[in-house]
C-alpha positions as CSV (number, residue, x, y, z in Angstrom):
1,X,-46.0,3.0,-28.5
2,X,-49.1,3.5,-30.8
3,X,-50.8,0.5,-31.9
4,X,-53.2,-0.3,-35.4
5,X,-56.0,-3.3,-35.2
6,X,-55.6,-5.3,-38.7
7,X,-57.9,-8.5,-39.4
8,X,-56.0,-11.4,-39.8
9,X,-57.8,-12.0,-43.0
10,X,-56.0,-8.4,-44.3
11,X,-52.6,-9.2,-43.0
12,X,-52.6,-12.5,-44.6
13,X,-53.4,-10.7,-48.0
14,X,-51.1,-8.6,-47.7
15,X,-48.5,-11.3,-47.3
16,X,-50.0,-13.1,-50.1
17,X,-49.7,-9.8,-52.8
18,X,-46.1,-9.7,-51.2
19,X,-45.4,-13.3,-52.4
20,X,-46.4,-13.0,-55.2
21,X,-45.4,-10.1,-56.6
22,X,-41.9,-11.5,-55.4
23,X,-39.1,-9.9,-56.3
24,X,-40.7,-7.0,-57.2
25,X,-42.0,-4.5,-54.1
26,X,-45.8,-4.9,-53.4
27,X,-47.6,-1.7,-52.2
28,X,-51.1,-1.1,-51.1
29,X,-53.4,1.2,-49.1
30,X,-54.8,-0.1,-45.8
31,X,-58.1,2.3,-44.5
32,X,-60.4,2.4,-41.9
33,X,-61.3,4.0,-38.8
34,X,-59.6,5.1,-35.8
35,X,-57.1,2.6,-35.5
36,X,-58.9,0.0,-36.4
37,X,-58.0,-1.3,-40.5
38,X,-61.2,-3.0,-42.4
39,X,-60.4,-2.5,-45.8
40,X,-57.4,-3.6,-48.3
41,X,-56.2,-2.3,-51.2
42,X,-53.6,-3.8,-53.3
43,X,-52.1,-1.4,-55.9
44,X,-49.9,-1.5,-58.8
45,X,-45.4,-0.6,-58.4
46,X,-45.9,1.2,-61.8
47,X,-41.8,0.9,-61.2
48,X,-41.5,-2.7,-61.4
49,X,-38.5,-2.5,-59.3
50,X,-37.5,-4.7,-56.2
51,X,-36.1,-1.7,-54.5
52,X,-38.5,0.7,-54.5
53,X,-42.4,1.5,-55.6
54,X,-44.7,4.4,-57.1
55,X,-48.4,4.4,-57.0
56,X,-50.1,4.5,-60.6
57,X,-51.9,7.9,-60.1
58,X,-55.1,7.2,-61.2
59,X,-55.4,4.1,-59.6
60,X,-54.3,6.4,-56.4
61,X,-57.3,8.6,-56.9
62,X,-59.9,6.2,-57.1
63,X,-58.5,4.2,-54.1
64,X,-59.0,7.8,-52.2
65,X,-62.6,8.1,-53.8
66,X,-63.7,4.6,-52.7
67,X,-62.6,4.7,-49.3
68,X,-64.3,8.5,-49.2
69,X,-67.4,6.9,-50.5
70,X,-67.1,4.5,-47.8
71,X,-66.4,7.2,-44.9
72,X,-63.0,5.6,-44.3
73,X,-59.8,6.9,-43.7
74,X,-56.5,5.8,-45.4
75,X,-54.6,5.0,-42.9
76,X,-52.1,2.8,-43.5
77,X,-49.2,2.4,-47.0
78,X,-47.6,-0.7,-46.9
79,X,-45.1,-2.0,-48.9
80,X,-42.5,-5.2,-49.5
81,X,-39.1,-5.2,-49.5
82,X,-38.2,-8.9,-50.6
83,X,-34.4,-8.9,-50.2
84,X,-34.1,-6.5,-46.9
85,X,-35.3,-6.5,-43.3
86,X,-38.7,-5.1,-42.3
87,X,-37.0,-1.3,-41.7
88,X,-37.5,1.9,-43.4
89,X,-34.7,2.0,-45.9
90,X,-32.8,5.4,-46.5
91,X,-35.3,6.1,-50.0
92,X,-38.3,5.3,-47.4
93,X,-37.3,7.9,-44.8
94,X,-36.7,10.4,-48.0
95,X,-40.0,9.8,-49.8
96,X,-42.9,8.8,-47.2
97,X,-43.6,12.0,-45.5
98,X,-47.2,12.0,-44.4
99,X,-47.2,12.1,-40.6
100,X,-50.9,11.0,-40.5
101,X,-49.7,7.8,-42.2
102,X,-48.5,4.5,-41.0
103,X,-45.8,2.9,-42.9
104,X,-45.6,-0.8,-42.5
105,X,-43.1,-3.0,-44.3
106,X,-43.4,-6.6,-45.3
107,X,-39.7,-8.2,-45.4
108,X,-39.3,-11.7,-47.3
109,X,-35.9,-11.5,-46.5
110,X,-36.2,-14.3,-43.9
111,X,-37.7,-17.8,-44.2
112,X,-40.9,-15.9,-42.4
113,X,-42.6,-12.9,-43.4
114,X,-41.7,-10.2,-41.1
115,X,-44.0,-7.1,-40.8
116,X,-43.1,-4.1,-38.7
117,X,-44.9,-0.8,-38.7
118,X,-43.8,2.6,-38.4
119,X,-44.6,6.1,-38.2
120,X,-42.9,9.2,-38.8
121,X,-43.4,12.6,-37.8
122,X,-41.1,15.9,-37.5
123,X,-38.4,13.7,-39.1
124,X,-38.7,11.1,-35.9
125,X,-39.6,7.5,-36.6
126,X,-41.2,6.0,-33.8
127,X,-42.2,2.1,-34.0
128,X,-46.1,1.1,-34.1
129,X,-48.0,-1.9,-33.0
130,X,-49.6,-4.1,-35.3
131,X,-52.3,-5.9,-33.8
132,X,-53.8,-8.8,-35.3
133,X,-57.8,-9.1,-35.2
């Protein structure tokens, strides 16, 4: 299994955008180095659905520049799904492609936020370990 080092500090935030963006889907970028995450980025659904999200392009570009700037690498999209389990749903397997990318999903389906992180690559998901910091 592969595994990705978060801060506590930068799971907990992205919990918190979760929340409250509730019930629509958060998303963000997560970058760093390695596998080690040190910075957070919370971007805007332009969708302002609970079912799915879509970066706001410019906002996407200047996330890219900043981390650049800062000689990190994106590694990580995130997202919420507030009514459904902390697994890629069908529209996730369809739409996140990027096999340099992990995917993690933050459920408020249960009384407890759930996160689970994933990767996909040749059309396989395989499951990846968050590790708290």
């Amino acid at each position: 299994m592969q595994e990705i080092s978060i801060p506590g500090t930068i799971i907990d935030e992205m919990i918190a955008h979760s929340e409250r963006l509730n019930p629509i889907e958060s998303c963000g970028y997560l970058a760093g180095k390695e596998t080690t995450v040190t910075k957070h980025y919370e971007m805007t659904n332009v969708d302002q659905a609970h079912d799915h999200f879509t970066f706001d392009p410019k906002e996407q570009f200047s996330v890219v520049k900043d981390a650049r700037n800062e000689g990190l690498q994106l590694q990580v999209v995130y997202h919420s799904h507030p009514e459904s389990p902390a697994r890629l749903s069908e529209e996730d397997l369809r739409l996140l492609q990027d096999p340099n990318m992990v995917y993690i999903i933050v459920s408020l389906a249960a009384e407890r936020p759930d996160l689970k992180a994933f990767r996909i690559q040749d059309g396989t998901v395989s499951s990846v370990a968050i590790t708290r910091v």
